[in-house]
N, C-alpha and C positions, 0 to 999 in steps of 0.2 A: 261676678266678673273679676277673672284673676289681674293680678299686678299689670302680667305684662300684656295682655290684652287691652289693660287701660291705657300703656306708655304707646302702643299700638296705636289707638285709635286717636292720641292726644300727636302725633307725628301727624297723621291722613288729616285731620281737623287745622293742623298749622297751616298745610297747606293748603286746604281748603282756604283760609280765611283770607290768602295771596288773592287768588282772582273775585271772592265777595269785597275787599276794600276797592278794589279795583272799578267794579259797577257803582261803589260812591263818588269814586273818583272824578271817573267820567260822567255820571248821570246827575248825580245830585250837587252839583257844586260842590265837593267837601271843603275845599281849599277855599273859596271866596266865603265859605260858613266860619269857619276857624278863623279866619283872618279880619272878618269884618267887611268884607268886601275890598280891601284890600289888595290884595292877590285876586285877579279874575282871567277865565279862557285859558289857566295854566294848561289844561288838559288840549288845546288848539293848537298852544305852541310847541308842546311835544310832539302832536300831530306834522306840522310844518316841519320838524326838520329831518322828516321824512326822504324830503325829494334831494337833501345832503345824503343819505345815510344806503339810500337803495333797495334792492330789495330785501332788503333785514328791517326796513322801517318798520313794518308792522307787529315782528319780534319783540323788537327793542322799547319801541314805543310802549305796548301792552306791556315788558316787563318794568317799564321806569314808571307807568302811571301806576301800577299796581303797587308798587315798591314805596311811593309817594304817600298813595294813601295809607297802606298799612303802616306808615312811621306817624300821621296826622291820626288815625285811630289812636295805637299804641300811648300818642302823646297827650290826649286831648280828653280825660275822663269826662263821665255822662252828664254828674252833678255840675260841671263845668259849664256845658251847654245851656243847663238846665236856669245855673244862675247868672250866667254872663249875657245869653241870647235866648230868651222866656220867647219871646216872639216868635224865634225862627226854626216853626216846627221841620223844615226841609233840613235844617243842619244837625235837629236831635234825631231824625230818621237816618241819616247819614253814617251817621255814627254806631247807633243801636244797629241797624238792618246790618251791617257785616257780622256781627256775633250772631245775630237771630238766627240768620240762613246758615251761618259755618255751624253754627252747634246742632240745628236742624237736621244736617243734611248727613253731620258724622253720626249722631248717633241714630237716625235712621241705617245707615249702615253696618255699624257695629254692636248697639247700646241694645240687649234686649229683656230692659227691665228699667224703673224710673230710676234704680240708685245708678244703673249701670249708664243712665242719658248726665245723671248729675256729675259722676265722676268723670266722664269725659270732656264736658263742656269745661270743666275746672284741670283738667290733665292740658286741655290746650291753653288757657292762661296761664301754668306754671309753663308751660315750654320756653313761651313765649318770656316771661318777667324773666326767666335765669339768666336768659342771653343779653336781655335788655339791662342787667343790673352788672350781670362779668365787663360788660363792654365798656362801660361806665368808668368802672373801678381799673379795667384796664388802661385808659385811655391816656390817663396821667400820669404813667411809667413811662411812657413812649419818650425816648430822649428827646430835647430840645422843645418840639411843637405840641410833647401831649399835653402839657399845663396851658399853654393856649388855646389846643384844638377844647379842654375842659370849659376852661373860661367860659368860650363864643355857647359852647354847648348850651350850660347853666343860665349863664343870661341870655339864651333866644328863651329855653324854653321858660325862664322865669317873666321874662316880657310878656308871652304867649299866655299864658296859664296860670300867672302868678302863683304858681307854686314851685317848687325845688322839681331839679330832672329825678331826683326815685321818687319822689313822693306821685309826680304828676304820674310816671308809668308803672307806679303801683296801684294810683288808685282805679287809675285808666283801665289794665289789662283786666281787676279785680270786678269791678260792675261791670264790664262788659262781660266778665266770662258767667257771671250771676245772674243777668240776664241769660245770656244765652242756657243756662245750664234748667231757667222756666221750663223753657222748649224741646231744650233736648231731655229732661226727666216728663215730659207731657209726651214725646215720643217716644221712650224706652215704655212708657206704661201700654200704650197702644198694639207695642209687640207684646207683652208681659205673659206669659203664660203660667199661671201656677202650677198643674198639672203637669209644666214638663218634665221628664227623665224622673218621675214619681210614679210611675206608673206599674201599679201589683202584679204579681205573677197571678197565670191563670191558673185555677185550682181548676181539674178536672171534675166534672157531674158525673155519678155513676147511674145506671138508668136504676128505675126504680123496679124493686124487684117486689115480686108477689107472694100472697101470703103463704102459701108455698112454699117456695123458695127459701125466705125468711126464717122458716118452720123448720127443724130438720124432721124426715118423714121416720114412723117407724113401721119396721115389718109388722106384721099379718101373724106371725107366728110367736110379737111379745104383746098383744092383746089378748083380751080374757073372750075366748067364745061365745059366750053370755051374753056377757054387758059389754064388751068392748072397751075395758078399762087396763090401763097399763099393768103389769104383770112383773110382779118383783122375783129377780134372777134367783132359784133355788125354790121357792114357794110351791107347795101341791097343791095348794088353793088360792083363790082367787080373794083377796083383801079387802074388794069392793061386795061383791053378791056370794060369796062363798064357795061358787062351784068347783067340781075337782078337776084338774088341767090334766088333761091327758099328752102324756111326755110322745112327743113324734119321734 
């Protein structure tokens, strides 16, 4: 699986993983799992302000819940859930199930081979961590408000996760793409074909030929009349039974 077939298939996988956060969003609580119960029905109230917004509610809606969860993934690594909320198997499924199916589903698509489902599953978490870390590192140049907009950053997500903002969406994008990358090297093996573009030229068969054939025949006239033994060129006699050759 060349380079760019990986940087290929790690683009079609980002966006995949836009509408799998999206189905946590909305179905599994993400947000009241992450929060503690905390934050609840976020996903109701973006619905409501639907009948402000018209007919683009449903657009906008779907792109802001989706948007939602994919920053609650990105922020909220596995080991997190695992040690914060042991209980709440609904909030580690939440979390896991958008990498499972985005990496599933890319390298069904594209992976056809186990290294080739690994390297994509890991081509979509680096997409994702470069932007998430430039953003960062950008943020604090911004005159005036970007050492503030940092600040508020740092301390939500250090409240949330008690960890630092790169560490949390380092470790975050990093097991979820390790995970995913299970699934998608368990689906590149399932296409896998060794035999492919290996395959030998055909040697033609020639048919078999008979003994005969095989034989070159001799004339009639360098055999010995006698005994029927081969007859050396020049001889007046015959080398096997002696007789005398009568020249034609």
């Amino acid at each position: 699986m060349g380079w760019g077939r990986v940087i290929w298939s790690g683009c079609v996988g980002m966006l995949c993983l836009i509408p799998m956060a999206w189905i946590s969003f909305q179905f599994l609580d993400l947000t009241g799992g992450v929060t503690g119960g905390l934050i609840k029905n976020l996903d109701d109230a973006i619905a409501s302000l639907g009948t402000f917004l018209g007919p683009m509610a449903g657009i906008l809606g779907f792109v802001a819940s989706a948007f939602l969860g994919l920053i609650l993934i990105l922020l909220f690594p596995i080991h997190w859930c695992i040690f914060y909320r042991p209980d709440d198997v609904l909030l580690i499924v939440a979390v896991v199930l958008p990498w499972i199916l985005c990496c599933t589903i890319t390298s069904a698509i594209s992976a056809h081979s186990p290294r080739g489902g690994i390297h994509t599953s890991l081509a979509i978490g680096i997409g994702y961590l470069i932007p998430a870390m430039v953003i960062y590192l950008v943020i604090p140049v911004i005159p005036m408000v970007g050492p503030i907009i940092a600040g508020v950053v740092d301390g939500a997500v250090l409240g949330l996760t008690d960890l630092p903002y790169l560490l949390a969406v380092f470790t975050a994008i990093l097991e979820g793409c390790l995970v995913g990358a299970v699934f998608g090297g368990f689906i590149g093996s399932l296409k896998y074909k060794p035999t492919e573009g290996t395959a030998q030229p055909k040697v033609k068969k020639s048919k078999g030929k008979t003994k005969e054939e095989q034989e070159p025949s001799l004339d009639s006239s360098e055999l010995c009349p006698n005994c029927k033994a081969k007859l050396v060129p020049g001889n007046e006699f015959c080398t096997n039974c002696g007789s005398a050759i009568i020249a034609k």
